[in-house]
PDB file as gemmi writes it, atoms N, CA and C in Angstrom:
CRYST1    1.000    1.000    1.000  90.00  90.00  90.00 P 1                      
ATOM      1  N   UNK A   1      -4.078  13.546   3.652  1.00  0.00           N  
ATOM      2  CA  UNK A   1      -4.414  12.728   4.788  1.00  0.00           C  
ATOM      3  C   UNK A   1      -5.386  13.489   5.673  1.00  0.00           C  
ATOM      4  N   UNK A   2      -6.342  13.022   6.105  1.00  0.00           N  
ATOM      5  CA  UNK A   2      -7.857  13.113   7.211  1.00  0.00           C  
ATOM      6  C   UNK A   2      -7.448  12.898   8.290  1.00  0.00           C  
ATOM      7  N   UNK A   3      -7.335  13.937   9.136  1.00  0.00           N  
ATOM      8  CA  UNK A   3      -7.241  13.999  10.153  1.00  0.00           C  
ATOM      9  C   UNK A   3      -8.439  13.925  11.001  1.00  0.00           C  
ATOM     10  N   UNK A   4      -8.807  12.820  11.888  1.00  0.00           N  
ATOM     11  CA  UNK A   4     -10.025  13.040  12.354  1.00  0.00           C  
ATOM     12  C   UNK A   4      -9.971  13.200  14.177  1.00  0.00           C  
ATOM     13  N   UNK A   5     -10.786  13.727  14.839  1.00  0.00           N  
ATOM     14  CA  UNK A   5     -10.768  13.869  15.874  1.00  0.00           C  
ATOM     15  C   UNK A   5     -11.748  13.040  16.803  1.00  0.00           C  
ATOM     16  N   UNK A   6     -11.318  13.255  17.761  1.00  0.00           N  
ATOM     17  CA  UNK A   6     -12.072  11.605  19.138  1.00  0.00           C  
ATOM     18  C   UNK A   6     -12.889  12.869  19.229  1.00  0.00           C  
ATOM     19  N   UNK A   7     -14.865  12.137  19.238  1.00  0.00           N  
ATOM     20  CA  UNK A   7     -15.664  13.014  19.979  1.00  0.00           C  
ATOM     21  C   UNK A   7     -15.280  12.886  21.421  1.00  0.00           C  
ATOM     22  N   UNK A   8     -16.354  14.088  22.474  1.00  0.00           N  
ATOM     23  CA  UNK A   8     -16.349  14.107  23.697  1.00  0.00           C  
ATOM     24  C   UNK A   8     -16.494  12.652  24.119  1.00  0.00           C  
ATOM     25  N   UNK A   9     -17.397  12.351  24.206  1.00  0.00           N  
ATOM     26  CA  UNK A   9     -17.371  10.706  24.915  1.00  0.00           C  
ATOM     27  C   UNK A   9     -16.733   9.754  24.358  1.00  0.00           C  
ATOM     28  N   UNK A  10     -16.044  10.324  23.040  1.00  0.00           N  
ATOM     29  CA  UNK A  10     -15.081   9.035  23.105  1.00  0.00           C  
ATOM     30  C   UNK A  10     -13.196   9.263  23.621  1.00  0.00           C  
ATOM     31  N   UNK A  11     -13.587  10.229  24.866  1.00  0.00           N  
ATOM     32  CA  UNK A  11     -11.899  10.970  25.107  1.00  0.00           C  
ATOM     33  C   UNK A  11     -12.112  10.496  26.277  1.00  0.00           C  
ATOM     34  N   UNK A  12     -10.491  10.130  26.477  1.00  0.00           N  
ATOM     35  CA  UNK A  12     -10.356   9.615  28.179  1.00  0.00           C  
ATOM     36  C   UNK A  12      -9.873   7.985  28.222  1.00  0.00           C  
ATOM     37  N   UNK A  13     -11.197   7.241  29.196  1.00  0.00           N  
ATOM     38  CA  UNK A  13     -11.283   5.594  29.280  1.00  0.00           C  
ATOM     39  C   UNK A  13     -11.612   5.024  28.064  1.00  0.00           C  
ATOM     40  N   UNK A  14     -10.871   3.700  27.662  1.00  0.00           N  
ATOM     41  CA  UNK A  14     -11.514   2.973  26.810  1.00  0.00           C  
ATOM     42  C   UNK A  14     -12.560   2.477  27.330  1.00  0.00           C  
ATOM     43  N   UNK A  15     -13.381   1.852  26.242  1.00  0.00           N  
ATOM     44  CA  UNK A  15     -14.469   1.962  26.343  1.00  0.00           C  
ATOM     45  C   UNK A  15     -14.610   0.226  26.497  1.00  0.00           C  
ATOM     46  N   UNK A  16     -15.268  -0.454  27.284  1.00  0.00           N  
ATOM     47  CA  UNK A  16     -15.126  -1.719  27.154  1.00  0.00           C  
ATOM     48  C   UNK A  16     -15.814  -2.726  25.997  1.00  0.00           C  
ATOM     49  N   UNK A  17     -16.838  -1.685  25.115  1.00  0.00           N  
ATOM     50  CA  UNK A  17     -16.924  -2.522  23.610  1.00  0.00           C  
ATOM     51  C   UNK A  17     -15.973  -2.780  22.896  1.00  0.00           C  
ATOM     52  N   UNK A  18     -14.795  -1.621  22.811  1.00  0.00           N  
ATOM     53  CA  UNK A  18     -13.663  -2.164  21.981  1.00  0.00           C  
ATOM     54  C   UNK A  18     -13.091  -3.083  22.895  1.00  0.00           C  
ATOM     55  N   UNK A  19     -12.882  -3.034  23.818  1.00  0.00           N  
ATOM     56  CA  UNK A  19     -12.197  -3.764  24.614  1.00  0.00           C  
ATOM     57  C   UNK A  19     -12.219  -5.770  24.247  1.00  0.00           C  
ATOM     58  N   UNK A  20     -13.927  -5.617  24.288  1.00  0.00           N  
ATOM     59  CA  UNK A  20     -14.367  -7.383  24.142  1.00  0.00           C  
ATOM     60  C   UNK A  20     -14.599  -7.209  23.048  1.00  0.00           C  
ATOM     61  N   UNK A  21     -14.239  -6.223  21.849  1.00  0.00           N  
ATOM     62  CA  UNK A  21     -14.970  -6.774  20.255  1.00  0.00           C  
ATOM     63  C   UNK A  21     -14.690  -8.060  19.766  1.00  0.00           C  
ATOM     64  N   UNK A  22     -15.883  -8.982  19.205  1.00  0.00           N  
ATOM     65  CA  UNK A  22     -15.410  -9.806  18.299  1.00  0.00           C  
ATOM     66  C   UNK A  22     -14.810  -9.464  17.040  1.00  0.00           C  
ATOM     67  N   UNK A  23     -13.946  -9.941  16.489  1.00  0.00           N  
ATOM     68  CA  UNK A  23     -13.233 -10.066  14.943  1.00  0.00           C  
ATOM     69  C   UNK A  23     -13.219 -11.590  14.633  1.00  0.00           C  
ATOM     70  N   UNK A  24     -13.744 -12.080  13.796  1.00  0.00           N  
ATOM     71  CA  UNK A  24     -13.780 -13.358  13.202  1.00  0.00           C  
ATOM     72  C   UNK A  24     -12.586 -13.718  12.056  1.00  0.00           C  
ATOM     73  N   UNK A  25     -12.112 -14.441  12.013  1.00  0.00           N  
ATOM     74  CA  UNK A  25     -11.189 -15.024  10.823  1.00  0.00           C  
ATOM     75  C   UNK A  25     -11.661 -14.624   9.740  1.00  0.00           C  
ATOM     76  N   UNK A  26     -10.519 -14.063   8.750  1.00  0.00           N  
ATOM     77  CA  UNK A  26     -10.402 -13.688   7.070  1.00  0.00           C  
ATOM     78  C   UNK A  26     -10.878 -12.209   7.224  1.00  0.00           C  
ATOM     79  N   UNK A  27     -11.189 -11.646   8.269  1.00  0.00           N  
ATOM     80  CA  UNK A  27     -11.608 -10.026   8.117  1.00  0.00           C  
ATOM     81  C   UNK A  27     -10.221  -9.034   7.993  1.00  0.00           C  
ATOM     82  N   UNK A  28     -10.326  -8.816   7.287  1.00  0.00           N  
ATOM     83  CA  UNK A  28      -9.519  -7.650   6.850  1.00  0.00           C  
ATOM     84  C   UNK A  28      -9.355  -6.368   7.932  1.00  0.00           C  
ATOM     85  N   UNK A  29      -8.308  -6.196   8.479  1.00  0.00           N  
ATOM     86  CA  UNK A  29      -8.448  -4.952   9.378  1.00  0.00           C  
ATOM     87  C   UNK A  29      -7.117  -3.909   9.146  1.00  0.00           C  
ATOM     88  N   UNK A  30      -6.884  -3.135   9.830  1.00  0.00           N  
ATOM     89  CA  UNK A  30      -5.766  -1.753   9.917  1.00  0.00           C  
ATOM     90  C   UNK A  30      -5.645  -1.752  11.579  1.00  0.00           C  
ATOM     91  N   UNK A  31      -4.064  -1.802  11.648  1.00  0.00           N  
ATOM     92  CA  UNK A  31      -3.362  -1.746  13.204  1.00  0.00           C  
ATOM     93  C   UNK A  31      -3.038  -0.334  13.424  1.00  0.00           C  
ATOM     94  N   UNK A  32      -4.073   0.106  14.532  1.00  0.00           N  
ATOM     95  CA  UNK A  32      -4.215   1.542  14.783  1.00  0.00           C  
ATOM     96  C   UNK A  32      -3.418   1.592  16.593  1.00  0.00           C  
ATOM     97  N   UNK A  33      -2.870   2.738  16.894  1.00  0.00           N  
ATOM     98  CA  UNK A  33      -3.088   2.838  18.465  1.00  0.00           C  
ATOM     99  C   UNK A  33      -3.937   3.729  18.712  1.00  0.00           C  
ATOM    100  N   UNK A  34      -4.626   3.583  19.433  1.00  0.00           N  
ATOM    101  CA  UNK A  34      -5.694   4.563  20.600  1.00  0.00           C  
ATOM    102  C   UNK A  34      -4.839   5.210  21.774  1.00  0.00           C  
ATOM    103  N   UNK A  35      -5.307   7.004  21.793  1.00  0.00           N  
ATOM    104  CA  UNK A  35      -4.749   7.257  23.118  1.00  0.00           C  
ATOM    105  C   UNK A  35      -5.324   7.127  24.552  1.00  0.00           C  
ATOM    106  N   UNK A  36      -4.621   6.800  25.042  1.00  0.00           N  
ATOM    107  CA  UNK A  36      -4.415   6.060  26.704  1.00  0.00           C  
ATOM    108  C   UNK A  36      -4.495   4.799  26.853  1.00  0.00           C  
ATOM    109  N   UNK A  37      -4.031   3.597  25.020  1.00  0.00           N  
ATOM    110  CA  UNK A  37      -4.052   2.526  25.447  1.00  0.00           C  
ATOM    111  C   UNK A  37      -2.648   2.430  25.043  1.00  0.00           C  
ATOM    112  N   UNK A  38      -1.409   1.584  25.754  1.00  0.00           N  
ATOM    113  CA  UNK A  38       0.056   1.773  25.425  1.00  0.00           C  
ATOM    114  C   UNK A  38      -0.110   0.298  24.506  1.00  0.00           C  
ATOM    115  N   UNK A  39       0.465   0.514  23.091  1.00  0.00           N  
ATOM    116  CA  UNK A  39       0.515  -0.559  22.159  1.00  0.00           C  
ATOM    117  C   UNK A  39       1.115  -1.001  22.517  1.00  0.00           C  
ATOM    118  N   UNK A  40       0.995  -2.498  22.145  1.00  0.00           N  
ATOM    119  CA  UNK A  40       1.857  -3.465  22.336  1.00  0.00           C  
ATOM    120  C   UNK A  40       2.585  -4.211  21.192  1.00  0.00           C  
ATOM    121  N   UNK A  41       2.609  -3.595  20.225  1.00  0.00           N  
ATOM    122  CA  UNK A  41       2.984  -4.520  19.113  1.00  0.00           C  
ATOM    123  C   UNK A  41       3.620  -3.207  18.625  1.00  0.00           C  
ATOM    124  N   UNK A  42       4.889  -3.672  17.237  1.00  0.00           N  
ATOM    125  CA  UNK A  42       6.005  -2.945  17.080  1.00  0.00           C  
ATOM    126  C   UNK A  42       5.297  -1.703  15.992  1.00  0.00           C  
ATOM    127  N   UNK A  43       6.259  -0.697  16.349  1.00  0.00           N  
ATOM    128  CA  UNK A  43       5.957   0.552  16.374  1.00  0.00           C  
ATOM    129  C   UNK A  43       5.755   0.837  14.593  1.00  0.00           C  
ATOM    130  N   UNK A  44       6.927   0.128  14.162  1.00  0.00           N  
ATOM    131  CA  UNK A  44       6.565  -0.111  12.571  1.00  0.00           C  
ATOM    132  C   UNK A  44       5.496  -0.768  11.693  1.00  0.00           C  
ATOM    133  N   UNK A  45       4.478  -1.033  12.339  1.00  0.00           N  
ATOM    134  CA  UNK A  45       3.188  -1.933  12.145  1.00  0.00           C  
ATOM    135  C   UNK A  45       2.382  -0.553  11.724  1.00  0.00           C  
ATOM    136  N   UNK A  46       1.994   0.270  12.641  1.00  0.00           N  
ATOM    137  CA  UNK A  46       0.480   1.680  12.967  1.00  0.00           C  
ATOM    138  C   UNK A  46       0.551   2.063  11.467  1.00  0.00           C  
ATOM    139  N   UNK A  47      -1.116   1.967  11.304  1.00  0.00           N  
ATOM    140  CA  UNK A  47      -1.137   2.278   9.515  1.00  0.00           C  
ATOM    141  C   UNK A  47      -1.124   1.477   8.812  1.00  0.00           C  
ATOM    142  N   UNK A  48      -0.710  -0.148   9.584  1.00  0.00           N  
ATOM    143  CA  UNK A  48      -0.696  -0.896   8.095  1.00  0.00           C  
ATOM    144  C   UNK A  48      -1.609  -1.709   7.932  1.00  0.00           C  
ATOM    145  N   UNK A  49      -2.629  -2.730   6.622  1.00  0.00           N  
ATOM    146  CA  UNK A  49      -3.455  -3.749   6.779  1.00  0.00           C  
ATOM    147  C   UNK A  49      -2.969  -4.656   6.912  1.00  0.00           C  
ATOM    148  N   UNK A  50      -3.646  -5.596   7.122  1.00  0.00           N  
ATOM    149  CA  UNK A  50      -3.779  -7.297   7.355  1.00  0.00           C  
ATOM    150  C   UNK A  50      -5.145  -7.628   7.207  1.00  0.00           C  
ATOM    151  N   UNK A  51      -4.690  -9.698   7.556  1.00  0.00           N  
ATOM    152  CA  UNK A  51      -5.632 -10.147   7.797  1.00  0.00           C  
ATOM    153  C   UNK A  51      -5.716 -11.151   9.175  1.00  0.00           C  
ATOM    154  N   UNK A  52      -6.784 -11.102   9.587  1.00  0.00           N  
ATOM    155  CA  UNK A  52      -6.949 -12.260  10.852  1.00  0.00           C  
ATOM    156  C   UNK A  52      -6.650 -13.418  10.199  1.00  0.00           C  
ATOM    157  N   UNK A  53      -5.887 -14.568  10.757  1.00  0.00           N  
ATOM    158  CA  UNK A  53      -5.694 -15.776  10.282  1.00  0.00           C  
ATOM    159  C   UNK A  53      -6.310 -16.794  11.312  1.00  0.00           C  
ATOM    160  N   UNK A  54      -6.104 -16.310  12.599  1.00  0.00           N  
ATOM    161  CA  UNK A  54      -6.800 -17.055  14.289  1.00  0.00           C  
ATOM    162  C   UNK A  54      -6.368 -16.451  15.130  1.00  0.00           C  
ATOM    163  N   UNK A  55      -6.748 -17.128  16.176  1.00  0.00           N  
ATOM    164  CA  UNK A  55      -6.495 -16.161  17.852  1.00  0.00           C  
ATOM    165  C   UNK A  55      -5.396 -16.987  18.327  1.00  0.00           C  
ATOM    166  N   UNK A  56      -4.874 -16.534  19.470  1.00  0.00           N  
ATOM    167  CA  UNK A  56      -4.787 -17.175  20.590  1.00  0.00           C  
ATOM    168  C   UNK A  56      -5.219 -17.004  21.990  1.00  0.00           C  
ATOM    169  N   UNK A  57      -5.487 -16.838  22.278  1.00  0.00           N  
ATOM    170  CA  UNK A  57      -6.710 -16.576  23.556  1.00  0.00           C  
ATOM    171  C   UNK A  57      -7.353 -15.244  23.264  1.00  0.00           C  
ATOM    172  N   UNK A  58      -7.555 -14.250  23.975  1.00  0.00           N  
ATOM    173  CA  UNK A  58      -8.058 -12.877  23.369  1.00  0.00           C  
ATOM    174  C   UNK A  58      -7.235 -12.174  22.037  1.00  0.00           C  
ATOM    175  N   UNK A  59      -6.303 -12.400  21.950  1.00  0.00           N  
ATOM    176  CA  UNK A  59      -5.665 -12.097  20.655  1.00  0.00           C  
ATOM    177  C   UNK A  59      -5.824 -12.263  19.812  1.00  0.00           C  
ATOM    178  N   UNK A  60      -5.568 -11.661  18.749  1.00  0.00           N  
ATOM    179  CA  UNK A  60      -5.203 -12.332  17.016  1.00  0.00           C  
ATOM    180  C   UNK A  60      -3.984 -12.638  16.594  1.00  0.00           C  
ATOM    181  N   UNK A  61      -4.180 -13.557  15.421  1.00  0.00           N  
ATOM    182  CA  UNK A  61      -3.213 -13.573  14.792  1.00  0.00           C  
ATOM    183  C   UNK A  61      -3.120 -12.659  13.497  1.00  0.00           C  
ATOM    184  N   UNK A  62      -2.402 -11.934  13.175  1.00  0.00           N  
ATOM    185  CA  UNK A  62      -2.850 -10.830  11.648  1.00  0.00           C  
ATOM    186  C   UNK A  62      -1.450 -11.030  10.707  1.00  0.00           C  
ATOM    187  N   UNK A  63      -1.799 -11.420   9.518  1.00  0.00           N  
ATOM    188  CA  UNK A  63      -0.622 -11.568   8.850  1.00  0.00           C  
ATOM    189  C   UNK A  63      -0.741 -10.158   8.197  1.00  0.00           C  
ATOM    190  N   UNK A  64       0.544  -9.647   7.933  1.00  0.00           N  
ATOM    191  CA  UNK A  64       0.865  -8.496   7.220  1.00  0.00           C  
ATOM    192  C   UNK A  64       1.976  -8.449   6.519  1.00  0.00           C  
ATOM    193  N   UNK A  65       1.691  -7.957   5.456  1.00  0.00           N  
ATOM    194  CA  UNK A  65       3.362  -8.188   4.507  1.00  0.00           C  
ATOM    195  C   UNK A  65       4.138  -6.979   4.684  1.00  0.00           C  
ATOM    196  N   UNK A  66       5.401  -7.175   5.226  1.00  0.00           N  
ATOM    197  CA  UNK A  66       6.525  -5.744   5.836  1.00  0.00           C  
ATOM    198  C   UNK A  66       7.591  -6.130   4.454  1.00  0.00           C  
ATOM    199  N   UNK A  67       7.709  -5.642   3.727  1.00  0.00           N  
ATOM    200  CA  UNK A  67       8.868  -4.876   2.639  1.00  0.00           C  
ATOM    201  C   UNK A  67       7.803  -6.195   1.939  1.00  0.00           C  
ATOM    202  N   UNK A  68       8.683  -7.583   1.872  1.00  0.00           N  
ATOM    203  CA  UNK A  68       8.427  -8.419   0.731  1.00  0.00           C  
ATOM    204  C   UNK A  68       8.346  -9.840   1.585  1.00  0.00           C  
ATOM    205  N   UNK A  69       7.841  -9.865   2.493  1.00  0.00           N  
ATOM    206  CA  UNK A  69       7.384 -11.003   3.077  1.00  0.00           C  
ATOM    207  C   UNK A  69       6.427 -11.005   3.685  1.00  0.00           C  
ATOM    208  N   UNK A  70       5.538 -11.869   3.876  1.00  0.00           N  
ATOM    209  CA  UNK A  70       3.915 -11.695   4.833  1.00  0.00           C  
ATOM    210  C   UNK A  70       5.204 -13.095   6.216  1.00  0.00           C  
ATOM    211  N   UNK A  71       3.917 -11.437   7.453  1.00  0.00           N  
ATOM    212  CA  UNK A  71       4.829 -12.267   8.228  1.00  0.00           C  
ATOM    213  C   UNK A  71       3.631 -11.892   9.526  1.00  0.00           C  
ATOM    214  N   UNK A  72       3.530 -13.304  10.775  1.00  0.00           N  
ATOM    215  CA  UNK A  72       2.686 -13.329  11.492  1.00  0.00           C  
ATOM    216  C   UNK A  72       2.441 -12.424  12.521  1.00  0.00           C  
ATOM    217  N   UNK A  73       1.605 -11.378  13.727  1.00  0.00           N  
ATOM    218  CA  UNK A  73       2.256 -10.914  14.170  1.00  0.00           C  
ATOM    219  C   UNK A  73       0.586 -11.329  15.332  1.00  0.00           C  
ATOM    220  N   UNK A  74       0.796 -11.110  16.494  1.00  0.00           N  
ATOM    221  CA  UNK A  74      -0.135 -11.450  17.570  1.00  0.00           C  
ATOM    222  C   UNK A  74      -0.350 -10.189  18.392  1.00  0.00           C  
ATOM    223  N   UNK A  75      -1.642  -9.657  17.796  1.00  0.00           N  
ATOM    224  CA  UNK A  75      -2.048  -8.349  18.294  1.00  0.00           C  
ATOM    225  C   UNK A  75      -3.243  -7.998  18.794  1.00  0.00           C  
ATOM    226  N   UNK A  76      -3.455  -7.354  19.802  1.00  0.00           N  
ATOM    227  CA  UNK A  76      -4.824  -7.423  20.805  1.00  0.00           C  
ATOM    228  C   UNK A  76      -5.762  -6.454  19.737  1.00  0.00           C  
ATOM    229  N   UNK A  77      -7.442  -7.441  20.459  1.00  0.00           N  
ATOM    230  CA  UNK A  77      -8.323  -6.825  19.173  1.00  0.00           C  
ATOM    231  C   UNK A  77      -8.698  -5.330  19.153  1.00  0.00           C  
ATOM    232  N   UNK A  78      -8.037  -4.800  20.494  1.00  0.00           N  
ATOM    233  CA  UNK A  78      -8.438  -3.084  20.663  1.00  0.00           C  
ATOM    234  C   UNK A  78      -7.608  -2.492  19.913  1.00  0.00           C  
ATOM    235  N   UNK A  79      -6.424  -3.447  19.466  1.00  0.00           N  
ATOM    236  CA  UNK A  79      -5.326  -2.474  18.314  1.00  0.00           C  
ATOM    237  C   UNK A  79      -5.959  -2.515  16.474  1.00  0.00           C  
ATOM    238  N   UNK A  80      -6.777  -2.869  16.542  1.00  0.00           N  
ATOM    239  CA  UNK A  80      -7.332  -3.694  15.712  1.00  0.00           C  
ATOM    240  C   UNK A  80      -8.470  -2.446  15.200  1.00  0.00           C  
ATOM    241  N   UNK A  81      -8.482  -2.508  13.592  1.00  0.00           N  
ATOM    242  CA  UNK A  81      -9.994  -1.549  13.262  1.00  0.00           C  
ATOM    243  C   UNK A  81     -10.347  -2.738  12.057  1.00  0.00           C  
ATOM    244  N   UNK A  82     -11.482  -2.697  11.624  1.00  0.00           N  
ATOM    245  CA  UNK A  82     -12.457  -3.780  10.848  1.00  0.00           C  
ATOM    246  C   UNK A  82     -12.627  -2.744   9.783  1.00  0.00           C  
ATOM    247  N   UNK A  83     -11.549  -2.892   8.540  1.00  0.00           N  
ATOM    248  CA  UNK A  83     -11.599  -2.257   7.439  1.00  0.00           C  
ATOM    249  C   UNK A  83     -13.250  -3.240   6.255  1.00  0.00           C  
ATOM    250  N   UNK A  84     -14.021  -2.219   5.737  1.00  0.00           N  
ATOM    251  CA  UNK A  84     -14.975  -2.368   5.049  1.00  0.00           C  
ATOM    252  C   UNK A  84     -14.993  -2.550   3.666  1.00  0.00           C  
TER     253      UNK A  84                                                      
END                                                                             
């Protein structure tokens, strides 16, 4: 496992691009936390993929399958990384 480190300007405040990123439906992403933003979604999620299915207002919706079920979960897009 890669351990990578936050450059200088990216330590401290979030930054308000992640903040307003768009993510569009069917993109594939990974539920990360950032430090100095307190997650909001359950602690057993960090590390895992999904997919966007829709929003609800600034949010997403990301389905992710936990043991043997895909199951819905509504998570802000700064928790959010846009796997390639």
């Amino acid at each position: 496992m890669v351990h990578q480190r936050k450059r200088v300007r990216e330590k401290g405040k979030l930054r308000l691009s992640q903040y307003f990123k768009e993510i569009s439906e069917g993109t594939d992403v990974a539920v990360v936390t950032d430090v100095g933003v307190r997650a909001m979604f359950p602690k057993r999620l960090k590390g895992l993929n999904g997919k966007v299915i829709g929003s609800r207002g600034r949010f997403k919706l990301v389905q992710i399958k936990t043991v043997n079920k895909m199951k819905t979960f509504i998570i802000h897009p700064i928790h959010l990384r846009v796997l390639r």
